[in-house]
N, CA, C and O atoms as a printed pandas DataFrame, in Angstrom:
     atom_number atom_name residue_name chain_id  residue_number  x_coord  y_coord  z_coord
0              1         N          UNK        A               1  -18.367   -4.429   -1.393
1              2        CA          UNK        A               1  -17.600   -5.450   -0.703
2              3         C          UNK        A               1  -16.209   -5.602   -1.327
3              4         O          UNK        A               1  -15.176   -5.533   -0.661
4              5         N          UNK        A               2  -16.257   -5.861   -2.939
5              6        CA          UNK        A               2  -14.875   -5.426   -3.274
6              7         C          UNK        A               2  -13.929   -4.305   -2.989
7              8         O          UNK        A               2  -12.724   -4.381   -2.751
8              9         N          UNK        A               3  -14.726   -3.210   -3.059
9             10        CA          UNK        A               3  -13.449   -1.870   -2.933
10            11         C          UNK        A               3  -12.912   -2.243   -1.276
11            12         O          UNK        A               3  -11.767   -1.877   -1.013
12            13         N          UNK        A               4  -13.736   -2.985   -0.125
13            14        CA          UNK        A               4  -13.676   -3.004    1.036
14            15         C          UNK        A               4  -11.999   -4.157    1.457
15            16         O          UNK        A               4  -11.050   -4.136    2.241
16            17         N          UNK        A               5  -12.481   -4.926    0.445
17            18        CA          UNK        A               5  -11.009   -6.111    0.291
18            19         C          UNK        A               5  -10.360   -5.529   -0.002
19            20         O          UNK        A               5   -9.604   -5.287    0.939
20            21         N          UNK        A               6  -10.032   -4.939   -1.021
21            22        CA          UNK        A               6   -8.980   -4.572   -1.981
22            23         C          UNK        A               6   -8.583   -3.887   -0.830
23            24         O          UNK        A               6   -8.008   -4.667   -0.072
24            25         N          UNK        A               7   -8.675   -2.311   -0.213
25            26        CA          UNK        A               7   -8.229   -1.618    0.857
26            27         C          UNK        A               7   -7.589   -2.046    1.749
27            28         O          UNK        A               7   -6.393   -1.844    1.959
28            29         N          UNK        A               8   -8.798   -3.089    2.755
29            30        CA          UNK        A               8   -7.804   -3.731    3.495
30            31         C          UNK        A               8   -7.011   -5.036    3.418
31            32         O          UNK        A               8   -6.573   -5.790    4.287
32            33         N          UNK        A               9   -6.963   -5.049    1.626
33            34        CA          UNK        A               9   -6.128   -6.002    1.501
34            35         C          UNK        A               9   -4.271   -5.582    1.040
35            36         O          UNK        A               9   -3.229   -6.220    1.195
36            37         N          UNK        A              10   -4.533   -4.394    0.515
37            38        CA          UNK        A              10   -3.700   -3.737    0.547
38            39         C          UNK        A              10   -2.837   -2.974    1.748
39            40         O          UNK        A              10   -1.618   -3.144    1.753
40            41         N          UNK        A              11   -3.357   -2.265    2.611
41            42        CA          UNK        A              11   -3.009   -2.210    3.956
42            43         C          UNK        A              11   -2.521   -3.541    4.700
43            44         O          UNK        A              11   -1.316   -3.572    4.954
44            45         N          UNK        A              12   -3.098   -4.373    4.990
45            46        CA          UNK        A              12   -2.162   -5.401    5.852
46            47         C          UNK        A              12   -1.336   -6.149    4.701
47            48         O          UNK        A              12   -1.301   -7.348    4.980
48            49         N          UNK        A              13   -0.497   -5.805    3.223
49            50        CA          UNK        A              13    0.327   -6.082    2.503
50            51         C          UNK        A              13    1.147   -4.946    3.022
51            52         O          UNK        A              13    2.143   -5.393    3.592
52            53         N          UNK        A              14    1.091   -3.541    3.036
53            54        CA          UNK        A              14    1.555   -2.976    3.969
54            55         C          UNK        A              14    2.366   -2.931    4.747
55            56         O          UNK        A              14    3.545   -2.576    4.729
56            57         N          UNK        A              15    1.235   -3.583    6.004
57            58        CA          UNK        A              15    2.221   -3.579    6.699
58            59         C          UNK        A              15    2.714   -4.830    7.148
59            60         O          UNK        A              15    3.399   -4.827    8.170
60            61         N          UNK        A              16    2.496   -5.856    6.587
61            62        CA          UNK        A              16    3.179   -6.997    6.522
62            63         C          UNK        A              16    4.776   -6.981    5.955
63            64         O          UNK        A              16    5.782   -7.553    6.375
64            65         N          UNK        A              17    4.611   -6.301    5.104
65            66        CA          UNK        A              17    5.971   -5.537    4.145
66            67         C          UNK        A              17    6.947   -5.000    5.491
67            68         O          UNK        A              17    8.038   -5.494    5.776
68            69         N          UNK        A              18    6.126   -3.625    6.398
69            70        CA          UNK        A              18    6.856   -2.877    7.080
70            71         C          UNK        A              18    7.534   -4.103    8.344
71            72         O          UNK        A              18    8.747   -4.303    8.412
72            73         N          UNK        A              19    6.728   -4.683    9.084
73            74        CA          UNK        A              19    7.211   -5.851    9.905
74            75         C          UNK        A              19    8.299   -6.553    9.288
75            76         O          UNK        A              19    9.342   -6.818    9.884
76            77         N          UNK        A              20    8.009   -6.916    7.849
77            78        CA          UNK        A              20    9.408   -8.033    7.478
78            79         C          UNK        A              20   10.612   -7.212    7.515
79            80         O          UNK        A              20   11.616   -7.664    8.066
80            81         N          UNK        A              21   10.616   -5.938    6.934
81            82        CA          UNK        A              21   11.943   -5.116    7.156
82            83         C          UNK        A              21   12.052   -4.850    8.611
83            84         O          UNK        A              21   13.015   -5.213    9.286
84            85         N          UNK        A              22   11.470   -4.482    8.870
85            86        CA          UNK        A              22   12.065   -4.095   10.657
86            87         C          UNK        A              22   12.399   -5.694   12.033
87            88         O          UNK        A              22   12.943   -5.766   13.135
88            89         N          UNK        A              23   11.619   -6.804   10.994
89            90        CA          UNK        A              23   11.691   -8.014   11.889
90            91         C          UNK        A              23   13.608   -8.722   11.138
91            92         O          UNK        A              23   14.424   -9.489   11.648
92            93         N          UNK        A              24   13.611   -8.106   10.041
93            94        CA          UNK        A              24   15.048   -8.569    9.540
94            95         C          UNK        A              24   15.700   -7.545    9.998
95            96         O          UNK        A              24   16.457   -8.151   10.757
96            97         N          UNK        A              25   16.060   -6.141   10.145
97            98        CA          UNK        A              25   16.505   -5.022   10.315
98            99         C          UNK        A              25   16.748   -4.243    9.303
99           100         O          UNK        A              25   17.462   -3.245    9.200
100          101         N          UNK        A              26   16.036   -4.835    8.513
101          102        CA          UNK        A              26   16.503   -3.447    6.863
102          103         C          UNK        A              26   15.317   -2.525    7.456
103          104         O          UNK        A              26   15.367   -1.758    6.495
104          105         N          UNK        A              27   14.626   -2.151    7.993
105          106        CA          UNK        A              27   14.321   -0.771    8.427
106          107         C          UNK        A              27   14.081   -0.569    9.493
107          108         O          UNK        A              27   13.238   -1.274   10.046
108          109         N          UNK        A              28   14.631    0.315   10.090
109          110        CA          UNK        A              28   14.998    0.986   11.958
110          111         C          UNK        A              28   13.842    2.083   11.586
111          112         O          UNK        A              28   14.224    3.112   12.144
112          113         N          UNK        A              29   13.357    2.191   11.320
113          114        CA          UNK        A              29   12.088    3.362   11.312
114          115         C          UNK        A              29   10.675    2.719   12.261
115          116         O          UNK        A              29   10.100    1.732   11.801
116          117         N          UNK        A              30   10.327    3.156   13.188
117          118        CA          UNK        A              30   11.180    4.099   14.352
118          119         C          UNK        A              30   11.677    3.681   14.890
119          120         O          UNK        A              30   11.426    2.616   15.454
120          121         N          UNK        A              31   12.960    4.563   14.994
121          122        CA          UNK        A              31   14.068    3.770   16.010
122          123         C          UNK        A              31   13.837    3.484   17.245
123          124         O          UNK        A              31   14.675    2.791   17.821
124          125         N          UNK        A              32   12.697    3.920   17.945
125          126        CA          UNK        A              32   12.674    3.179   19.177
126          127         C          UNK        A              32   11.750    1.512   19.205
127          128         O          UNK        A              32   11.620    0.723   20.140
128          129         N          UNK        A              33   11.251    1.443   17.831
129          130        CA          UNK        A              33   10.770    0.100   18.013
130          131         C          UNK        A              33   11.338   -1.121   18.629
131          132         O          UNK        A              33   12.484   -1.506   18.401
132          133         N          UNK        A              34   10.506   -1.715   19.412
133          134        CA          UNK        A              34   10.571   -3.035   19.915
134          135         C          UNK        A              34   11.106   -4.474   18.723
135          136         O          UNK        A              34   11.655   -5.554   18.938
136          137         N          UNK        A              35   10.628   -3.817   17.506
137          138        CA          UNK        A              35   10.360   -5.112   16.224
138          139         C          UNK        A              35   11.635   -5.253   15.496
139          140         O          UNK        A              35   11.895   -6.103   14.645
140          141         N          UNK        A              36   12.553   -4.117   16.030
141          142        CA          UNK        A              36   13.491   -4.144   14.557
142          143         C          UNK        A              36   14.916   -5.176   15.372
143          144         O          UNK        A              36   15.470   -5.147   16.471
144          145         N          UNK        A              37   15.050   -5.981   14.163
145          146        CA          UNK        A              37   16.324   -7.300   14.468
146          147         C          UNK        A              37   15.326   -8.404   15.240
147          148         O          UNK        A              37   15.846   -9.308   15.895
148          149         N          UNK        A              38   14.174   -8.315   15.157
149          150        CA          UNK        A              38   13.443   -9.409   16.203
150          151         C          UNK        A              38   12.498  -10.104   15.047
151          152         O          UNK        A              38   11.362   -9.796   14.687
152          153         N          UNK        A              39   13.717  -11.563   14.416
153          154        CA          UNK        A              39   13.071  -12.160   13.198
154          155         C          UNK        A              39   11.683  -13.267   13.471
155          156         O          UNK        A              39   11.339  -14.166   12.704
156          157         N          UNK        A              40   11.083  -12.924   14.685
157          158        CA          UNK        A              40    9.447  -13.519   14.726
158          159         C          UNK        A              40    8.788  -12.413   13.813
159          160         O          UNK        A              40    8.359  -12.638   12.681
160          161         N          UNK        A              41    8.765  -11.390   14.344
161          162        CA          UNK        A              41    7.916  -10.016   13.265
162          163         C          UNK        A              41    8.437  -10.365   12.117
163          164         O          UNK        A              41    7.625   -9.731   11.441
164          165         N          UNK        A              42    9.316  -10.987   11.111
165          166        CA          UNK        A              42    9.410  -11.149   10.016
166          167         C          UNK        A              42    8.719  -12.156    9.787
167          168         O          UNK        A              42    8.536  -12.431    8.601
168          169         N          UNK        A              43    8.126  -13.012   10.812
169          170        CA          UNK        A              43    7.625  -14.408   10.430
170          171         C          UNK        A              43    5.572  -13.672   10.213
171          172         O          UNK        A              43    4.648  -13.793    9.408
172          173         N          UNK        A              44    5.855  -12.957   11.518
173          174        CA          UNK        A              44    4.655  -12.287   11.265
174          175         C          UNK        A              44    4.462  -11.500   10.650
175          176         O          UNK        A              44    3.401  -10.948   10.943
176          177         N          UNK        A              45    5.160  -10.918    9.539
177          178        CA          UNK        A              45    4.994   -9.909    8.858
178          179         C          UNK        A              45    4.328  -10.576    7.675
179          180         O          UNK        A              45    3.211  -10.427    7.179
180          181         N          UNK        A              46    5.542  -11.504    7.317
181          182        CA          UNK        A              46    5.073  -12.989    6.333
182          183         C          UNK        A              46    3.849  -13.242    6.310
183          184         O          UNK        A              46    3.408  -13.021    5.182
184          185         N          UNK        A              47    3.075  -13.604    7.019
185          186        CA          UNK        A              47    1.636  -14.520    7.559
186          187         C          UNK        A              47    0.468  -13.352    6.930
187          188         O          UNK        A              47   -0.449  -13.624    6.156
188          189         N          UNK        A              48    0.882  -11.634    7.653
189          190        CA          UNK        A              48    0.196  -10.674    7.412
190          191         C          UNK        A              48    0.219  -10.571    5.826
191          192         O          UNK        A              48   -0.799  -10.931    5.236
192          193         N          UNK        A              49    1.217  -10.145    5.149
193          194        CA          UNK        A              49    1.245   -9.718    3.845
194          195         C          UNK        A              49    0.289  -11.215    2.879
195          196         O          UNK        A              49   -0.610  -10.934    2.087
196          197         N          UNK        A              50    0.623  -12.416    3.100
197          198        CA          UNK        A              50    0.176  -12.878    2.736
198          199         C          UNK        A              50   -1.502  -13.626    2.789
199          200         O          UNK        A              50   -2.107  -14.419    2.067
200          201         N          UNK        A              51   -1.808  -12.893    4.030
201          202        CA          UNK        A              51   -3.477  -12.501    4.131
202          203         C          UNK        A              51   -3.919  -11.511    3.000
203          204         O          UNK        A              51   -4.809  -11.495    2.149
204          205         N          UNK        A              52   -2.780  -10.609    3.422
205          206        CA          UNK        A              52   -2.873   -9.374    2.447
206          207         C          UNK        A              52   -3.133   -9.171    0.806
207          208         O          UNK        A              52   -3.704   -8.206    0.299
208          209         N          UNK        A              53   -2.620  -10.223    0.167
209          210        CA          UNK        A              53   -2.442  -10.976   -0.908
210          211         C          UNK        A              53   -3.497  -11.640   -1.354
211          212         O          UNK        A              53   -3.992  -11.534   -2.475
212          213         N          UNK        A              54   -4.018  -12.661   -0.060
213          214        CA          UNK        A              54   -5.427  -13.296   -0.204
214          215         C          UNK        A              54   -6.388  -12.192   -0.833
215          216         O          UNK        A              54   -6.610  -12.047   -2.035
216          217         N          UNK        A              55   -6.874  -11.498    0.136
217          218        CA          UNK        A              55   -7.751   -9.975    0.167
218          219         C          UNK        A              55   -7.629   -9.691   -1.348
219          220         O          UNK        A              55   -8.503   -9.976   -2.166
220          221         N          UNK        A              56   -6.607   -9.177   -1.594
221          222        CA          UNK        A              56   -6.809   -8.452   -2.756
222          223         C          UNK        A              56   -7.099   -9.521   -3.867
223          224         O          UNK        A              56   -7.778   -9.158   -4.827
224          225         N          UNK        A              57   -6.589  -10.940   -3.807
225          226        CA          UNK        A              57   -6.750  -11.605   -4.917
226          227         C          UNK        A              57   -8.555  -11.836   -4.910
227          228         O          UNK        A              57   -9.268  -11.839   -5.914
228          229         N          UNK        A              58   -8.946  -11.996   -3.661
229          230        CA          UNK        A              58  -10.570  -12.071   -3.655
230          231         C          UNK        A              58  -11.301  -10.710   -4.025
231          232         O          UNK        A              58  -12.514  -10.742   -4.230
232          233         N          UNK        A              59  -10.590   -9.496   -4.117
233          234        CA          UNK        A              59  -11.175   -8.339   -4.183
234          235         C          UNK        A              59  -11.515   -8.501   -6.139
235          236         O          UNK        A              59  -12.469   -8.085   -6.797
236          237         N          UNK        A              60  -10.312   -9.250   -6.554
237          238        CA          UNK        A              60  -10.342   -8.963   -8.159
238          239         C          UNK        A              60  -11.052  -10.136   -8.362
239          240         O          UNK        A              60  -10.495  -10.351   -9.439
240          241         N          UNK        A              61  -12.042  -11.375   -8.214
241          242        CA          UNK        A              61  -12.664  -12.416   -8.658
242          243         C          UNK        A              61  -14.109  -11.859   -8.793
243          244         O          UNK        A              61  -15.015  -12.585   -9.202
């Protein structure tokens, strides 16, 4: 059950990470995305990573 958190606690840190850059515009990768300069995906990127954060902090207790 731990190695199972940690994974996907790491992954949606991820990509919570990748949303906040592309929802601010520090990353255009891929440039045809819908997300990039569109600062809700940074709000949701926020929300994600910090699930993400949860996860892993429960993976190490």
């Amino acid at each position: 059950m731990r190695n199972w958190l940690l994974v996907v606690g790491l992954i949606a840190l991820a990509i919570g990470l990748l949303w906040i850059g592309q929802g601010l515009g520090l990353v255009t990768w891929p440039r045809q995305s819908f997300m990039i300069n569109q600062i809700q995906w940074a709000g949701y990127g926020a929300a994600l990573a910090a699930l993400g954060l949860v996860l892993v902090w429960q993976s190490k207790r």
